[in-house]
Backbone atoms as SQL, in Angstrom:
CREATE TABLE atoms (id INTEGER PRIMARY KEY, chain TEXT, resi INTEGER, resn TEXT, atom TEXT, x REAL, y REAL, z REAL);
INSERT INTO atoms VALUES
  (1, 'A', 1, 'UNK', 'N', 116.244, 87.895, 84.837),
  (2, 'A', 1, 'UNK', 'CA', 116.384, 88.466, 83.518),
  (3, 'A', 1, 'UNK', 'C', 116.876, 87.405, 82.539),
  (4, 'A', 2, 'UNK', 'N', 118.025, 86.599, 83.222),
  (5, 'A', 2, 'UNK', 'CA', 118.575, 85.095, 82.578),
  (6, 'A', 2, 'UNK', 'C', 116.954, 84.827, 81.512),
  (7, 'A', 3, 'UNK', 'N', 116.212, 83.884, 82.718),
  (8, 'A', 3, 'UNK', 'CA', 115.490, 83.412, 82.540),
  (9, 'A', 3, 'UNK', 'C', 114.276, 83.815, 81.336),
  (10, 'A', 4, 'UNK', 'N', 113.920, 85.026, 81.436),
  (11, 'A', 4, 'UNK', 'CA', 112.871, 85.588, 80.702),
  (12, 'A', 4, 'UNK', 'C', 113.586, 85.361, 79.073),
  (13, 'A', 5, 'UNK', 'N', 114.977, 85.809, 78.964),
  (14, 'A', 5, 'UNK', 'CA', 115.881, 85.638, 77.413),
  (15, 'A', 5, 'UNK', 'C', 115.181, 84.221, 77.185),
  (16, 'A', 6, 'UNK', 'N', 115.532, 83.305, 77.571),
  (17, 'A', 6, 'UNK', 'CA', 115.271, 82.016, 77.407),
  (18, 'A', 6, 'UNK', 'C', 114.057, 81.632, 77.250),
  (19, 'A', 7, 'UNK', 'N', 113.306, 82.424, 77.966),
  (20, 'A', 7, 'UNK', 'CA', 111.527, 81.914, 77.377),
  (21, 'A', 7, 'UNK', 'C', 111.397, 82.564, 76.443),
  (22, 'A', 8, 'UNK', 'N', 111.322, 83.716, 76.065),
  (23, 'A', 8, 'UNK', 'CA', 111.494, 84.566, 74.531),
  (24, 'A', 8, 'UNK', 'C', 112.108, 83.565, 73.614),
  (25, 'A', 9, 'UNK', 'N', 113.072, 83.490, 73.595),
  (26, 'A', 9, 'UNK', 'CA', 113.550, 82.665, 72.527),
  (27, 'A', 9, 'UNK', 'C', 113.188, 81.590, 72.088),
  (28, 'A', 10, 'UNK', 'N', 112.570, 81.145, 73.074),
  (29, 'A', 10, 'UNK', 'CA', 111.426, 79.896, 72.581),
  (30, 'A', 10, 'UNK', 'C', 110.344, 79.855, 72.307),
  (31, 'A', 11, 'UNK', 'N', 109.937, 81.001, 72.047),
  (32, 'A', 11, 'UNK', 'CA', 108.504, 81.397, 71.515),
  (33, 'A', 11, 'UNK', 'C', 108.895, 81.841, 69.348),
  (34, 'A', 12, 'UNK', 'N', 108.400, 80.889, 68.962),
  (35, 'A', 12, 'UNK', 'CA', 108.486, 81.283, 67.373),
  (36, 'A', 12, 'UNK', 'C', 107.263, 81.724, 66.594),
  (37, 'A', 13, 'UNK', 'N', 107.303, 81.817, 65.833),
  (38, 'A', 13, 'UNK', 'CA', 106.185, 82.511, 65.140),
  (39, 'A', 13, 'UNK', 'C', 104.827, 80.733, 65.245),
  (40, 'A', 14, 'UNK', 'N', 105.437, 79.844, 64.800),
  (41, 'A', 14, 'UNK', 'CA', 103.926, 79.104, 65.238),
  (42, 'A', 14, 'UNK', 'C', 103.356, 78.737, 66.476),
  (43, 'A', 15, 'UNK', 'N', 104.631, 79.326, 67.524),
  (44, 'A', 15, 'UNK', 'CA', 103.911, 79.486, 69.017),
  (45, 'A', 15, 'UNK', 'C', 102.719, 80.383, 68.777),
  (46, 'A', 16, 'UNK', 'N', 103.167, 81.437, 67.951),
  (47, 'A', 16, 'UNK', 'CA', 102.338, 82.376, 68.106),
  (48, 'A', 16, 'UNK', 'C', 101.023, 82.477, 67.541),
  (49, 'A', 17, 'UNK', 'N', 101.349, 81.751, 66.751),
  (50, 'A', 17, 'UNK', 'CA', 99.723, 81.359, 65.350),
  (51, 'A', 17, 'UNK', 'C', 99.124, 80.832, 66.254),
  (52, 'A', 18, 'UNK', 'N', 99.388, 79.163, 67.173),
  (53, 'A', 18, 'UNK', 'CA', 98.600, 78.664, 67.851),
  (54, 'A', 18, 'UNK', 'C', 98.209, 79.467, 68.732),
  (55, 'A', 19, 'UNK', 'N', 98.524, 80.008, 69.871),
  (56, 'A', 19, 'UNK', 'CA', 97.943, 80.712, 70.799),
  (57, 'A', 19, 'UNK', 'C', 96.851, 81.863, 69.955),
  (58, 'A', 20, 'UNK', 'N', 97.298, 83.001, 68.834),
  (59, 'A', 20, 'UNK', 'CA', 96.476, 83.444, 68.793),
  (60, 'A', 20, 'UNK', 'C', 95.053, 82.377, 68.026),
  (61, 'A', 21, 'UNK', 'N', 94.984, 81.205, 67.126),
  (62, 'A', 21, 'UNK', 'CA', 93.828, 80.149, 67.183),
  (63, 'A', 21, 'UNK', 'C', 93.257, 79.833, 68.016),
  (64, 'A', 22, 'UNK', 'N', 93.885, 79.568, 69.372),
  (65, 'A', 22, 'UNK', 'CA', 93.652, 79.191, 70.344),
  (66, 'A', 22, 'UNK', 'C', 92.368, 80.353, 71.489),
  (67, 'A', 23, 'UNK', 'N', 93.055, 81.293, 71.106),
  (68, 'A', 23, 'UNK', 'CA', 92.482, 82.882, 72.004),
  (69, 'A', 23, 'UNK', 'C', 91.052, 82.945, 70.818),
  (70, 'A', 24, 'UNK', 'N', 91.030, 82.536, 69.791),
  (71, 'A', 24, 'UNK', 'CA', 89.709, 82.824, 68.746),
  (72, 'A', 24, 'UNK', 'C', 88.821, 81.964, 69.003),
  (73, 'A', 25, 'UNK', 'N', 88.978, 80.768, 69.075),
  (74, 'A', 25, 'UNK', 'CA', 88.431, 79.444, 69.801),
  (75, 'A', 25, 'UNK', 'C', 87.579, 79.623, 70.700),
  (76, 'A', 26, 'UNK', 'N', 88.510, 79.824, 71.902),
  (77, 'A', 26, 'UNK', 'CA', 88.081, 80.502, 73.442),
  (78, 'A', 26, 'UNK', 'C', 86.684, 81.252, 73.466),
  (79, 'A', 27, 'UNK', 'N', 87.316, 82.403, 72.470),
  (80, 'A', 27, 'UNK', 'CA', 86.727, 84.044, 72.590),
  (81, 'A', 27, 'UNK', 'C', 85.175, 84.158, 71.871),
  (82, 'A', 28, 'UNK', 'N', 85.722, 83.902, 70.506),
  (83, 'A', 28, 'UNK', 'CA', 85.123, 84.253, 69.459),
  (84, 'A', 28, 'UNK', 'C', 85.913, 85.229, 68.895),
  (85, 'A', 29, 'UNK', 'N', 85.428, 85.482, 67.391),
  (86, 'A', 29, 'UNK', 'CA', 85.397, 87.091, 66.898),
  (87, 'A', 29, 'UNK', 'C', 85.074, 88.101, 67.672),
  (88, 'A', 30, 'UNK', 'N', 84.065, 87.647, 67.812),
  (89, 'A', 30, 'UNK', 'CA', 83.132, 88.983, 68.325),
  (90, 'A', 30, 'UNK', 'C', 83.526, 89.504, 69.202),
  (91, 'A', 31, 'UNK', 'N', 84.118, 88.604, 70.056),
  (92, 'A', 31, 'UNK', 'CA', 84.782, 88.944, 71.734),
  (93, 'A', 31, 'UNK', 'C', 85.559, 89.623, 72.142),
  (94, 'A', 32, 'UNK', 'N', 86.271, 89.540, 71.023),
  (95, 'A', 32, 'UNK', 'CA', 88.073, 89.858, 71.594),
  (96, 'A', 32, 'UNK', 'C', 88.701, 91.436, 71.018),
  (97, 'A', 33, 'UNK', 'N', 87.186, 92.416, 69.877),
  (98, 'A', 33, 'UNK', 'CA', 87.414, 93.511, 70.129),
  (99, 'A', 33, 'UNK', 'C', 87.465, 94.302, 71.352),
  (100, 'A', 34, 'UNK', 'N', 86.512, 94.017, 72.120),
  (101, 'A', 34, 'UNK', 'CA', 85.794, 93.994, 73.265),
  (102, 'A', 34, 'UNK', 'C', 86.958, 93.918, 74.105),
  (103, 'A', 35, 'UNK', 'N', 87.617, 92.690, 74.434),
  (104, 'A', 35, 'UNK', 'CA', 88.570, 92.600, 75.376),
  (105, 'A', 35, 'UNK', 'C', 89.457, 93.425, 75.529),
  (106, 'A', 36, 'UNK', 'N', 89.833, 93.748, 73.959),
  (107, 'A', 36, 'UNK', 'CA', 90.971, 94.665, 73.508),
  (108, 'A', 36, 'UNK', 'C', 90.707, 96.109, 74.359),
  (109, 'A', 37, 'UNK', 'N', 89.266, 96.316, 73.780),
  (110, 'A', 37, 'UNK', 'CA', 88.797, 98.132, 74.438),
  (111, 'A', 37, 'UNK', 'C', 89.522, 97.894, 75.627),
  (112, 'A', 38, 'UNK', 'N', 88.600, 96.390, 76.358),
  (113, 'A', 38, 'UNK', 'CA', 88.527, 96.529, 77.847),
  (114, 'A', 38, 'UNK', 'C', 90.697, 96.750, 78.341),
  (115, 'A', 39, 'UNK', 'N', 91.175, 96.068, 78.088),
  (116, 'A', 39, 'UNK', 'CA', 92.457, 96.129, 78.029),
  (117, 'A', 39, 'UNK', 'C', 93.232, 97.542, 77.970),
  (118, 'A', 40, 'UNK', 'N', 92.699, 97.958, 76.780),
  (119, 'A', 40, 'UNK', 'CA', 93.603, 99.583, 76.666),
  (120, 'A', 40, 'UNK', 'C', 93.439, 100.178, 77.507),
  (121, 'A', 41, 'UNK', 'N', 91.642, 100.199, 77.654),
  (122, 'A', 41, 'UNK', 'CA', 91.388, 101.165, 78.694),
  (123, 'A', 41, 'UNK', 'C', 91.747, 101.054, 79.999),
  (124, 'A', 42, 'UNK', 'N', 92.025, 99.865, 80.475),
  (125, 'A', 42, 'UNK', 'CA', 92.977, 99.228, 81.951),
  (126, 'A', 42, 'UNK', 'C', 94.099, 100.218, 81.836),
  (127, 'A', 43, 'UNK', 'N', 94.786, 99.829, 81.128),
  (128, 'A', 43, 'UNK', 'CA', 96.082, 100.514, 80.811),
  (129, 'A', 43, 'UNK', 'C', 96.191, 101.635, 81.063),
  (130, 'A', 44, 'UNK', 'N', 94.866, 102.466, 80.027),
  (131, 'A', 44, 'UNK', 'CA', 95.418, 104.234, 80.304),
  (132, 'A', 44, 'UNK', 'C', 94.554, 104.625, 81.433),
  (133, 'A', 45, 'UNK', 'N', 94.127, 103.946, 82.510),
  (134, 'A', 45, 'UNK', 'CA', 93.789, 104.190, 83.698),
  (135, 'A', 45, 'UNK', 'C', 95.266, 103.999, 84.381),
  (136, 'A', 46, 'UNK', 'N', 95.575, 103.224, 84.673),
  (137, 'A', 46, 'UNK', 'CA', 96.573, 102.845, 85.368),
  (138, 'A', 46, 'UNK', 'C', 97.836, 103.788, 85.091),
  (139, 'A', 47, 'UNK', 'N', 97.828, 104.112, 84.023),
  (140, 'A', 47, 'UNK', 'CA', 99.256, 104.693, 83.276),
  (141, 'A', 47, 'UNK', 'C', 98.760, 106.686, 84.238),
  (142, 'A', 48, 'UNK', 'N', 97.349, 106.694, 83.891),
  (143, 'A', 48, 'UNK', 'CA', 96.685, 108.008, 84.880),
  (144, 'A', 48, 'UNK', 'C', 96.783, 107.752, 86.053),
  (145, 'A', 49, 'UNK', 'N', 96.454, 106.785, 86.663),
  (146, 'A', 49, 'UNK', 'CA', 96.900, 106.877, 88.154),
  (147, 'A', 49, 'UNK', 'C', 98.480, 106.622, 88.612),
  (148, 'A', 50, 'UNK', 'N', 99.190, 106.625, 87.976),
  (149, 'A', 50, 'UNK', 'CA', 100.476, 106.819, 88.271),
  (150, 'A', 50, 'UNK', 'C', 100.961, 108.078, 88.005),
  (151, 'A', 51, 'UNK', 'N', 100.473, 108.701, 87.235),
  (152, 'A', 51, 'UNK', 'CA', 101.007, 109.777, 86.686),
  (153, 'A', 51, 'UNK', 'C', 100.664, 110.917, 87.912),
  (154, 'A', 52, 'UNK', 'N', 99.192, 110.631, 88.252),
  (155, 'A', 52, 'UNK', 'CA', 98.552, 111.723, 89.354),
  (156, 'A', 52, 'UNK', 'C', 99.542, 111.447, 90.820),
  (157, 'A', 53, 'UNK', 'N', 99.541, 110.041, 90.624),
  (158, 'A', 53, 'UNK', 'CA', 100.535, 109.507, 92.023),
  (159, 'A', 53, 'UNK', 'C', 101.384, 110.424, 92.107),
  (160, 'A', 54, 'UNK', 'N', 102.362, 110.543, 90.641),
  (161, 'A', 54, 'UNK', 'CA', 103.673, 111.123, 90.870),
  (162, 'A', 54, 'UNK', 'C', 104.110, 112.667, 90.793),
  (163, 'A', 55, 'UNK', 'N', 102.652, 113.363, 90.612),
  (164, 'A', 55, 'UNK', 'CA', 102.007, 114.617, 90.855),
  (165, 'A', 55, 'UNK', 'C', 101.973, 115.148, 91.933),
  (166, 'A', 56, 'UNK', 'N', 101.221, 113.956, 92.473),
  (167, 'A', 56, 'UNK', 'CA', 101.198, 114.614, 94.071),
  (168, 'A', 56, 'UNK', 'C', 102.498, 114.385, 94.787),
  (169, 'A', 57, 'UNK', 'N', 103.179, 113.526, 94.479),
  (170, 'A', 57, 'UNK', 'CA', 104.345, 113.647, 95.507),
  (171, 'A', 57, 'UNK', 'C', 105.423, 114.511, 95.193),
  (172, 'A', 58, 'UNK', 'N', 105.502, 115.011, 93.966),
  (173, 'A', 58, 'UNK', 'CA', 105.766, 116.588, 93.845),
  (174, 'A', 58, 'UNK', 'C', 105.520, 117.585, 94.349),
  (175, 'A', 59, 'UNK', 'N', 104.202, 117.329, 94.385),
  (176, 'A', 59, 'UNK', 'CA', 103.811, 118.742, 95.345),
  (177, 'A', 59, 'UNK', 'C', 104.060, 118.260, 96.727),
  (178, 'A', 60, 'UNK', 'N', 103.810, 117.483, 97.495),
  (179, 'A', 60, 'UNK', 'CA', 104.298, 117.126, 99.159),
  (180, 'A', 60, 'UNK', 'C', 105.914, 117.548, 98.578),
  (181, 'A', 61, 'UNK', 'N', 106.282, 117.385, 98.098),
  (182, 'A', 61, 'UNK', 'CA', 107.905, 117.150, 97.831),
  (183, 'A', 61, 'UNK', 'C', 108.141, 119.114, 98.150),
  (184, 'A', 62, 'UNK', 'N', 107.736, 119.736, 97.471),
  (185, 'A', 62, 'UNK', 'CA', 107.334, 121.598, 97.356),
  (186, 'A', 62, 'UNK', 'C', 107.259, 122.108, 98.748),
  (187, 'A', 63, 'UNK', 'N', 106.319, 121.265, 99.474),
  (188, 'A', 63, 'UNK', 'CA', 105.782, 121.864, 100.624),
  (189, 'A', 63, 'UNK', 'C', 106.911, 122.154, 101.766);
């Protein structure tokens, strides 16, 4: 947890300009809506399969 404070704090706002130049470079425009969809939608899969996870072990939990 130390550790993570310390990398945060060294990230400033023109860390951040470069990387996102950097990710446009890479990508393109065009690309990186795309990635984005692909991304969320990772997410609210994952965020659903945990949720069903913790569904069912409710119900084993009942039985």
């Amino acid at each position: 947890m130390f550790g993570l404070h310390i990398f945060l704090g060294m990230i400033g706002p023109w860390q951040i300009a470069i990387i996102v130049v950097l990710v446009l470079l890479l990508f393109g425009g065009k690309k990186i809506p795309e990635l984005m969809r692909g991304l969320g939608s990772g997410i609210k899969e994952f965020k659903d399969a945990t949720k069903n996870e913790d569904e069912d072990n409710q119900i084993e939990e009942k039985k």
